[in-house]
C-alpha positions as CSV (number, residue, x, y, z in Angstrom):
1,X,14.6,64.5,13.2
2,X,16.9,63.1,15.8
3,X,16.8,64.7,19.5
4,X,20.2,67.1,19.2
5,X,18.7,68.5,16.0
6,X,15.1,68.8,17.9
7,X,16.8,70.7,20.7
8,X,18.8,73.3,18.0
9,X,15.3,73.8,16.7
10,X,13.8,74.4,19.8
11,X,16.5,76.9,21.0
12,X,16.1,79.2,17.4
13,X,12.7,79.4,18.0
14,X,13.0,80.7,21.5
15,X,15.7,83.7,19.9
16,X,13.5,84.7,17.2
17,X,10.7,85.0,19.9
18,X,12.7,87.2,22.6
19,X,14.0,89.5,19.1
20,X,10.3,90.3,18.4
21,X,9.2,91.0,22.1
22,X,11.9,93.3,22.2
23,X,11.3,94.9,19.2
24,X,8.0,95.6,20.5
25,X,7.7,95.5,23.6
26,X,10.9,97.9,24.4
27,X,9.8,101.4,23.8
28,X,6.8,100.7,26.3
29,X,8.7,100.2,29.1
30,X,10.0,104.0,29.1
31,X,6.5,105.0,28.0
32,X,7.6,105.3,24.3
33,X,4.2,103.2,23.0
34,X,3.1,105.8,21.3
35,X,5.6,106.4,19.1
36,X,5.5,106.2,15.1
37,X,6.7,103.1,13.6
38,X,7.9,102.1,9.9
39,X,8.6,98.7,8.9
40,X,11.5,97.5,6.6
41,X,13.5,94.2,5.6
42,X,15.0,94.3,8.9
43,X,14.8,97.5,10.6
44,X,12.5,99.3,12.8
45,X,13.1,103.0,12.6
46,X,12.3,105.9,15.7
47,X,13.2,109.2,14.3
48,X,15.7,110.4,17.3
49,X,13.7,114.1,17.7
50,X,10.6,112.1,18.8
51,X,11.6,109.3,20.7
52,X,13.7,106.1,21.4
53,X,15.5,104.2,18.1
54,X,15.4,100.5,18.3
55,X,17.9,98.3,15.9
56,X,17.2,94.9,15.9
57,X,17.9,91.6,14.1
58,X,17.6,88.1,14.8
59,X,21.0,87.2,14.6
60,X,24.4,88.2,13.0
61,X,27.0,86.7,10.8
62,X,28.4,84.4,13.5
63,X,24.7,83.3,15.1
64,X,24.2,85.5,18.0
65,X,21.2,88.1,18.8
66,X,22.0,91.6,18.1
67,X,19.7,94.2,19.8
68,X,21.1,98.1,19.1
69,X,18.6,100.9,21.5
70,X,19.5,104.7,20.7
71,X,18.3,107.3,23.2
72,X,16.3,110.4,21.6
73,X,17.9,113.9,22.1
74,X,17.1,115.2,25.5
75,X,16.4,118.4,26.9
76,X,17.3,119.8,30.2
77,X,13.7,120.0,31.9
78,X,13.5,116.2,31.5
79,X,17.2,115.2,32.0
80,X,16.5,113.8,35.6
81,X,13.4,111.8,35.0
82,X,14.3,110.5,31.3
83,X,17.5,109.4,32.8
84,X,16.2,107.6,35.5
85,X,14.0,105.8,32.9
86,X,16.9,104.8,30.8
87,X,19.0,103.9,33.2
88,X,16.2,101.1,34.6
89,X,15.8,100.2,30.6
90,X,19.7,100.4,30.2
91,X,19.6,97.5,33.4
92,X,16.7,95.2,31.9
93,X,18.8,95.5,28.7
94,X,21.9,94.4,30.4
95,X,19.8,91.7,32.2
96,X,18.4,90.6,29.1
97,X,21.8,90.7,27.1
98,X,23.0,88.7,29.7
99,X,20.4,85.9,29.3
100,X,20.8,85.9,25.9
101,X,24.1,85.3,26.4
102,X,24.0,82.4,28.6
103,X,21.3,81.5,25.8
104,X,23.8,81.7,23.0
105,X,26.8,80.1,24.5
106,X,24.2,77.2,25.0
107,X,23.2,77.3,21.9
108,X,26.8,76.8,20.6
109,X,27.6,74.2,22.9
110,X,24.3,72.4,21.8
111,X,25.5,72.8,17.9
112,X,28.9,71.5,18.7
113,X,27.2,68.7,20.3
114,X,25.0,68.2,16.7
115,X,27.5,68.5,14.7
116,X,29.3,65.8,16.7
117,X,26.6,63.6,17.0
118,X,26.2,63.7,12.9
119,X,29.7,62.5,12.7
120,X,29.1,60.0,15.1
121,X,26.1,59.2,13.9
122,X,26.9,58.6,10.1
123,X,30.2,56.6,11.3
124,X,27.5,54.8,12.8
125,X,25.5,54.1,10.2
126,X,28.5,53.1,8.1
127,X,29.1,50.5,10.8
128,X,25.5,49.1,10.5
129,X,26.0,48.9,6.8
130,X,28.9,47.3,6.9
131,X,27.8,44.9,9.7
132,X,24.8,44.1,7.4
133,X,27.2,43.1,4.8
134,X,29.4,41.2,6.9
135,X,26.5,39.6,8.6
136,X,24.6,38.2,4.5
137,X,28.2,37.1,3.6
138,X,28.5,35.2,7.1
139,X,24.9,34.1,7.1
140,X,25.8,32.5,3.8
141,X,28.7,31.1,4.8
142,X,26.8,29.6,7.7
143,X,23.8,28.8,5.4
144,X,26.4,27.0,2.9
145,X,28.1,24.6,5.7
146,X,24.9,23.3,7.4
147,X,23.5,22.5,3.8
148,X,26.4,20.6,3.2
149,X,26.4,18.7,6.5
150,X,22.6,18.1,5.4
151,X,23.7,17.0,2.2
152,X,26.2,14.6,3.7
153,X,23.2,13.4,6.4
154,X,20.5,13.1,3.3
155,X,21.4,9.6,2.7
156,X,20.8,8.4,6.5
157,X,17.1,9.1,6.5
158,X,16.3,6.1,4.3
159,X,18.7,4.5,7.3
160,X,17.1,6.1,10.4
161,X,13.6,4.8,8.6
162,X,14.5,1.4,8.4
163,X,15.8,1.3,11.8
164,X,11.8,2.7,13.4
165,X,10.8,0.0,10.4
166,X,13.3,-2.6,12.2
167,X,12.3,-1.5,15.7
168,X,8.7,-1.5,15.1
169,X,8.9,-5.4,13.7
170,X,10.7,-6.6,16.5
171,X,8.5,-5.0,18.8
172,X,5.8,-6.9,17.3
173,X,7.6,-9.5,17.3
174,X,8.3,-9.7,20.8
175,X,4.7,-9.0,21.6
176,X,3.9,-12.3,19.1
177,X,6.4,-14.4,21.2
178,X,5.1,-13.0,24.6
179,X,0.9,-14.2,23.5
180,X,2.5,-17.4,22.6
181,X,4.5,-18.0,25.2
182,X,1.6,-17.4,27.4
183,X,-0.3,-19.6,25.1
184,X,1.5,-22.5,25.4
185,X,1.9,-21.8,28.9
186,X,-1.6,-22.3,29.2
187,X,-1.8,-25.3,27.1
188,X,0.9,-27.1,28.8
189,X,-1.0,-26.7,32.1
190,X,-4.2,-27.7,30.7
191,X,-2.6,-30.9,29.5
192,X,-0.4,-31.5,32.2
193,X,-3.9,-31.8,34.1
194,X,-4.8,-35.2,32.1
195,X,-3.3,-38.4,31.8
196,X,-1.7,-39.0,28.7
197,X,-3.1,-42.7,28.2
198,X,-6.3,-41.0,29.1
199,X,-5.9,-38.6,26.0
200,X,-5.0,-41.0,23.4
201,X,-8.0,-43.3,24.5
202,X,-10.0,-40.4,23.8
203,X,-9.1,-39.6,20.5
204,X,-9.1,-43.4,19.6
205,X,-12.9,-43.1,20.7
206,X,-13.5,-39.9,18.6
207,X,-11.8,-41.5,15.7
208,X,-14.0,-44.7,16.0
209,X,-17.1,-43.0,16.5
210,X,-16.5,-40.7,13.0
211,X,-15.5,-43.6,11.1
212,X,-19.1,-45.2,12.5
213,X,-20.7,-42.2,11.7
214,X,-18.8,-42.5,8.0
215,X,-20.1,-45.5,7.5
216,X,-23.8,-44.2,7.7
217,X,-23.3,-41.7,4.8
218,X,-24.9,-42.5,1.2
219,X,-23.0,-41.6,-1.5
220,X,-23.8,-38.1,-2.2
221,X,-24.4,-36.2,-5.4
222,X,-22.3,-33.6,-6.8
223,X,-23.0,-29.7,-5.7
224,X,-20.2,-27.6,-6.2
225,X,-16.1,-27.6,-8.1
226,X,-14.0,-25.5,-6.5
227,X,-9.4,-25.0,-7.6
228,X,-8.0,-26.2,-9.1
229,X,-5.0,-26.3,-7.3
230,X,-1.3,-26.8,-9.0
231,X,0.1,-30.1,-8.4
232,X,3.0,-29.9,-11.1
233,X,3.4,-28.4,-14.4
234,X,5.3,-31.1,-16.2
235,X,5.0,-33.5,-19.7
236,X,2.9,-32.8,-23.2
237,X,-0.6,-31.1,-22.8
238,X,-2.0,-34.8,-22.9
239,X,-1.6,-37.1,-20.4
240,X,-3.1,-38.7,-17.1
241,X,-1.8,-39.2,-13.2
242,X,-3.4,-40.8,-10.4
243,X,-3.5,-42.4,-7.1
244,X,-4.9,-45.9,-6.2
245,X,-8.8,-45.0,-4.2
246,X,-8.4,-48.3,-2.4
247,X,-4.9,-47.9,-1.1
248,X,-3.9,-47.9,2.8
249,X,-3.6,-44.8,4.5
250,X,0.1,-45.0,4.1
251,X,0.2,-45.7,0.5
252,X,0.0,-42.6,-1.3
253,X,1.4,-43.4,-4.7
254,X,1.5,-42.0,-7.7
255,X,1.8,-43.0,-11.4
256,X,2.4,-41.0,-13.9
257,X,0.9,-41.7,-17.8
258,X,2.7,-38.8,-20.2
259,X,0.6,-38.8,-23.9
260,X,-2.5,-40.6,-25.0
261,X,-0.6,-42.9,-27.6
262,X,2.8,-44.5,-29.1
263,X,3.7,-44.9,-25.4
264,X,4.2,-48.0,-23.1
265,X,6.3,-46.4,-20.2
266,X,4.2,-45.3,-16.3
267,X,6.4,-43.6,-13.9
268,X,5.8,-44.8,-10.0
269,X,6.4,-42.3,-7.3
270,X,6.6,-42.6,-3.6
271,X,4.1,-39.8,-2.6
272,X,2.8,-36.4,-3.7
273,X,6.0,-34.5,-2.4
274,X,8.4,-37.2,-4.5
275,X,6.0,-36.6,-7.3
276,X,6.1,-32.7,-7.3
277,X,10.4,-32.6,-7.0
278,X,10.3,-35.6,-10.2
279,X,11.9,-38.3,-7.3
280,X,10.9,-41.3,-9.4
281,X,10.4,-44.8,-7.3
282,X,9.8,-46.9,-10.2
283,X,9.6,-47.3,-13.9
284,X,7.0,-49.4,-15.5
285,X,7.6,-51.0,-18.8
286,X,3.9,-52.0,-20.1
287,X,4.1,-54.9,-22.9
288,X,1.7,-53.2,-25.2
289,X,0.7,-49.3,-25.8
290,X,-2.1,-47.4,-24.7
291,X,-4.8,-45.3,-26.0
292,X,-6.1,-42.1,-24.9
293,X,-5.3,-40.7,-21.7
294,X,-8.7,-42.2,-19.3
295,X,-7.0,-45.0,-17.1
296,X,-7.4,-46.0,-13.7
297,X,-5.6,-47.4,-11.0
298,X,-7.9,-49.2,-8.7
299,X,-6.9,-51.9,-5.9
300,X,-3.3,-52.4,-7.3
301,X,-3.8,-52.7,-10.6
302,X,-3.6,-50.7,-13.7
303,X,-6.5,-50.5,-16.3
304,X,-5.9,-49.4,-19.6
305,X,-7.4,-49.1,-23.5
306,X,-5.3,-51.3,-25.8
307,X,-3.7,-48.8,-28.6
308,X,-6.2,-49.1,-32.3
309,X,-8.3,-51.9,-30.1
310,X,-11.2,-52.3,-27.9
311,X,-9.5,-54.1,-25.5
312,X,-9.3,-53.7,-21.9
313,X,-5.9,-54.9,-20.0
314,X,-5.3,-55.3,-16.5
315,X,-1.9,-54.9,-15.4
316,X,-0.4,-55.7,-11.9
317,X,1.5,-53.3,-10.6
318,X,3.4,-55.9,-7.8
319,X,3.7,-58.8,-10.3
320,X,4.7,-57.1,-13.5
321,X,2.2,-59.4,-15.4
322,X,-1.0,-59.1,-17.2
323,X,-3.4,-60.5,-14.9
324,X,-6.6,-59.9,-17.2
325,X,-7.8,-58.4,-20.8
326,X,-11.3,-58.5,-22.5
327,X,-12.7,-57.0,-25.7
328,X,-15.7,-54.7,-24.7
329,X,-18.4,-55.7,-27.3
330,X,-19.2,-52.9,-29.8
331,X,-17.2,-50.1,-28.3
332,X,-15.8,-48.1,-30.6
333,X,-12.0,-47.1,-30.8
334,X,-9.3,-45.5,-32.4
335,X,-11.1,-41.7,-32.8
336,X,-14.3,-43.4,-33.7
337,X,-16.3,-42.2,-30.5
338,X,-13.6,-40.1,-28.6
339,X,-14.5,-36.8,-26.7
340,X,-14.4,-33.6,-28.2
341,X,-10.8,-32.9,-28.2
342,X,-10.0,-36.2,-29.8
343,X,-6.8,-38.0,-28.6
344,X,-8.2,-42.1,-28.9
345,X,-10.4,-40.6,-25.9
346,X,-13.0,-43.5,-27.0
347,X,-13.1,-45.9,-24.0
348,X,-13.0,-44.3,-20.6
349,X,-12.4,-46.4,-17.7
350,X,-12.9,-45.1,-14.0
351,X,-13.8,-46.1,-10.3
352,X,-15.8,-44.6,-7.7
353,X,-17.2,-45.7,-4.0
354,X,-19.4,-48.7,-6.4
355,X,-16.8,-50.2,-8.1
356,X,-15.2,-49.8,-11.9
357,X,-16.4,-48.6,-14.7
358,X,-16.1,-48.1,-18.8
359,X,-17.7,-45.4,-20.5
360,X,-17.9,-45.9,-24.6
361,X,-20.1,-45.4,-27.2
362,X,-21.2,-47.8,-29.9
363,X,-22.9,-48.2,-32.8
364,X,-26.1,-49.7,-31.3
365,X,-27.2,-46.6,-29.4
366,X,-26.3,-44.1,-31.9
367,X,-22.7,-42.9,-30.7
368,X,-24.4,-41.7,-27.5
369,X,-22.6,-43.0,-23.7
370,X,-23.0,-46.5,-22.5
371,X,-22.2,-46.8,-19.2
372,X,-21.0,-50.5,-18.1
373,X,-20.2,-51.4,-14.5
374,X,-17.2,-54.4,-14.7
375,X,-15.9,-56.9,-12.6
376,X,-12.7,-56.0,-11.5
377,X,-10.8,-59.1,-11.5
378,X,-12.2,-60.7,-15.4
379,X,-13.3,-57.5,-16.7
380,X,-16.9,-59.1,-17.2
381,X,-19.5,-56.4,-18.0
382,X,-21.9,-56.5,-15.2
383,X,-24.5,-54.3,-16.1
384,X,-25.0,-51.9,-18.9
385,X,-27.2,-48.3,-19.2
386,X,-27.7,-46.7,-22.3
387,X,-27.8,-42.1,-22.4
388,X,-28.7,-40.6,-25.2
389,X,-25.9,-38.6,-24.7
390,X,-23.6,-37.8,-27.7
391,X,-20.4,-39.4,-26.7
392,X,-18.4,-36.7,-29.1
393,X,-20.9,-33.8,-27.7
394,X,-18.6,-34.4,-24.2
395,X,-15.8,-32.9,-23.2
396,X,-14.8,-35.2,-20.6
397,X,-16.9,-37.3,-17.6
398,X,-16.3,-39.1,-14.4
399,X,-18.5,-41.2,-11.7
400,X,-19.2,-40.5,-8.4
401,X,-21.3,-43.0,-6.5
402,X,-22.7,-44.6,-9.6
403,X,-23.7,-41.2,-11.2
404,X,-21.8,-40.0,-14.6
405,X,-21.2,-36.5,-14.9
406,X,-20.3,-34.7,-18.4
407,X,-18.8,-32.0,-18.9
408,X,-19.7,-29.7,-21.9
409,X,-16.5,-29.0,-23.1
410,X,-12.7,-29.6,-22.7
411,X,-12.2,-25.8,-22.9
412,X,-12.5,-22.7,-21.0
413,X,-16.2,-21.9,-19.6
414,X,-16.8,-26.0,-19.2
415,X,-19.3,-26.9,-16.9
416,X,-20.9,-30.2,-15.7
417,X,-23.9,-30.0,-18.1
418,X,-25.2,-33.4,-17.6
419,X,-25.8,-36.0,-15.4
420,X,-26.8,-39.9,-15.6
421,X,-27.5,-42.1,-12.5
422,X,-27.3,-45.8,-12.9
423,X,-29.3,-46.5,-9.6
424,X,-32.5,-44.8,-11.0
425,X,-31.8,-45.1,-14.8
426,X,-32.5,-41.5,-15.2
427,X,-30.5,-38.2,-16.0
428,X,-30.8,-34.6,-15.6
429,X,-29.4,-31.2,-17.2
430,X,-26.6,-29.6,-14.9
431,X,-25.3,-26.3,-14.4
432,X,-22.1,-26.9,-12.0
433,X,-18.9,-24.6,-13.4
434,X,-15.9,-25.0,-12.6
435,X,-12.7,-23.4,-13.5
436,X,-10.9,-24.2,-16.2
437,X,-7.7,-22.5,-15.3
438,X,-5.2,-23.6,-18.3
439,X,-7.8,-24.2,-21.7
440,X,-7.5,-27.9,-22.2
441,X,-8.7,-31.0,-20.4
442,X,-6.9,-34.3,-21.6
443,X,-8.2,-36.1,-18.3
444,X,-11.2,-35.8,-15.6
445,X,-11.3,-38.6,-13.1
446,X,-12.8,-38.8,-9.9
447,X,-11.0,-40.7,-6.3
448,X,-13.3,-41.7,-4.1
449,X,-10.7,-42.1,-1.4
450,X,-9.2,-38.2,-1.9
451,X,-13.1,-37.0,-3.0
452,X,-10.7,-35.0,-5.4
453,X,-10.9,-35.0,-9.4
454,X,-7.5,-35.7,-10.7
455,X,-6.8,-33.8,-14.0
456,X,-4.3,-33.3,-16.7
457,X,-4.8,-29.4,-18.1
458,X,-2.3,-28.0,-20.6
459,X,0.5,-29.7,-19.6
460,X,-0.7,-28.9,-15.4
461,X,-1.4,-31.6,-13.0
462,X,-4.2,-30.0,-11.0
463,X,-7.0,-31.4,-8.6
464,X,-10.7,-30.2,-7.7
465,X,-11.7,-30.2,-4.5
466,X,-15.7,-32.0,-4.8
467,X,-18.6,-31.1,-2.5
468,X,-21.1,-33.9,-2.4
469,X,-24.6,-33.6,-0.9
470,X,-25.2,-36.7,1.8
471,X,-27.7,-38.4,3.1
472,X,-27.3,-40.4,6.8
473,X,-28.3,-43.9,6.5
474,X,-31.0,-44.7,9.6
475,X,-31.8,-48.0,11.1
476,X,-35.0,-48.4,8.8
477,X,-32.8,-48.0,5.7
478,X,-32.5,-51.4,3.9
């Protein structure tokens, strides 16, 4: 209930309360308590012979408080003193009339007031509701413009992250650029300390003293394969490539074999970067056909297997000529003896830190590996060994320091599974993996000068990096 209608209330209740004390209380105050009373729907009855009538009702037809008082008959004896007493109830009356109409004209005044109020208040409330409507159907609006300025601005965030992507780099750059400046700064002042004659003297010591200390290794044994690395992918799946081991430091050619037959073409580049981006130097026309894919290029010269023969041809590389050949006595040939994966792989010359070599297989020791060391200028077999090695059992093989190694296979899984050295005549089983990244080995040699294996996998040209096992020579060593 709202405060006007609270006060209404409150003003009601206090005329219903003063209608009832009057009704009651009135006859007392002439000393009329005693009389009779009978109760109706409205009306409170005196019979007039025995004493005061009271009329009362708590309001009439237009709202106000209607209290009636009727005298009883008098009689002469008591005319002077009755009339006294009405004439002080006939004041209190008047009093209370009065008040009652103050009372009532307040009362009005309040109800006007209500009723006002009500209208004032349900204008009011029509306001609110329709400011509540006004205010969803702005709020929308609102609500529809900033999601379409977010719509518009949705595509910047990929932006704005790109930029604290942006910023973030170059403030790491900057921070790279600042340690190196400071770096160099540092190392300029540390060598601006020396002389610079000084400095290279050094380094021409250093250099002396590891090429001294060089000197003093044995040749090691094999411990570990690890690649390949990719050189190119180029040619047929068979083939061959190398680089001379007893070149200068500056000569870092490379020749190029594609095929292990029906061929008489080598390809001569200038280095390993003219090699990779196929900048030929030279072309090489041989006068007779090769077999297999295991030549060598040692100390200028190129040695090769003589297509369907057992001969051996050396080929100068400067002069264009044959400078040597030389039948190599009971080797077979022509897929008689070849490695597992076939190709004419029967003879199979190479080099290492000893000198060159031929490994074949023959007749005489049962199609296992002979290993012959050869002079390099008449081909002349020097020495022979004989394995009991299958020669067909072998994938591929290679020398390092006088030591064959064989492989087990030409495929995937191979592994160096046996060895042979020619300084002790003896041999021992292997178990040295390497990976064989592309399936097929054609070609397996070693360079002594690189202490790489050069190979020809699948169509790849790929070397091994070699970890040999030294031992330092000392002054008591003969």
């Amino acid at each position: 209930m709202s405060p006007p209608l609270l006060k209404l209330g409150a003003v009601l209740s206090t005329m219903a309360m003063i209608s009832n004390w009057m009704s009651q209380t009135l006859p007392s105050l002439v000393g009329l308590n005693t009389t009779r009373t009978t109760t109706s729907d409205t009306l409170t009855q005196i019979s007039p012979k025995e004493g005061w009538q009271v009329y009362s009702s708590a309001q009439d037809p237009d709202g106000r408080c209607i209290c009636t008082v009727v005298a009883p008959e008098q009689n002469l004896c008591s005319r002077d003193a009755k009339s006294r007493q009405l004439r002080q109830l006939l004041e209190k009356v008047q009093n209370m009339s009065q008040s009652i109409e103050v009372l009532n004209l307040r009362t009005q005044r309040d109800f006007q007031y209500v009723l006002k109020m009500e209208t004032q208040m349900k204008g009011l409330k029509a306001k609110f509701r329709q400011i509540e409507d006004d205010r969803k159907t702005l709020m929308t609006k609102h609500f529809q413009e900033l999601k379409e300025k977010m719509d518009e601005l949705l595509p910047l965030i990929p932006v704005l992250e790109q930029y604290k992507t942006d910023a973030k780099l170059i403030t790491q750059f900057k921070e790279e650029i600042r340690n190196l400046s400071t770096v160099l700064t540092g190392i300029q002042e540390e060598i601006g300390a020396y002389d610079y004659e000084e400095l290279h003297q050094r380094v021409v010591n250093l250099e002396t003293r590891l090429r001294d200390c060089m000197k003093k290794l044995t040749c090691g044994k094999l411990m570990k394969i690890t690649g390949p690395i990719t050189v190119k992918i180029s040619g047929t799946r068979f083939g061959a490539w190398m680089t001379d081991p007893l070149a200068s430091e500056k000569n870092n050619r490379v020749w190029y074999m594609d095929s292990y037959t029906n061929n008489k073409i080598v390809r001569e580049y200038k280095s390993i970067a003219d090699f990779v981006s196929g900048a030929e130097s030279r072309t090489y026309n041989l006068p007779f056909k090769w077999a297999g894919t295991n030549h060598v290029v040692y100390n200028g010269s190129l040695y090769f297997n003589k297509y369907q023969s057992n001969i051996i041809i050396k080929y100068s590389f400067d002069t264009g000529r044959v400078l040597a050949q030389r039948s190599l006595e009971y080797a077979g040939f022509h897929n008689v003896y070849p490695y597992t994966w076939g190709g004419f792989s029967d003879i199979d010359l190479m080099a290492d830190e000893i000198g060159l070599w031929a490994v074949y297989a023959t007749n005489q020791n049962a199609g296992n590996i002979v290993i012959s060391q050869l002079n390099q200028d008449t081909l002349e077999v020097l020495k022979s060994w004989n394995t009991g090695y299958p020669k067909r059992s072998a994938g591929e093989s290679f020398m390092i320091c006088g030591t064959l190694y064989v492989t087990n296979s030409h495929l995937t899984g191979a592994k160096v599974y046996y060895s042979y050295s020619t300084k002790t005549s003896t041999y021992e089983y292997t178990d040295i993996p390497f990976h064989n990244q592309y399936f097929h080995i054609s070609m397996l040699d070693y360079n002594a000068r690189d202490r790489a294996l050069y190979a020809w996998n699948n169509g790849h040209q790929v070397l091994f990096n070699v970890t040999l096992f030294h031992v330092i020579k000392t002054e008591d060593d003969t």
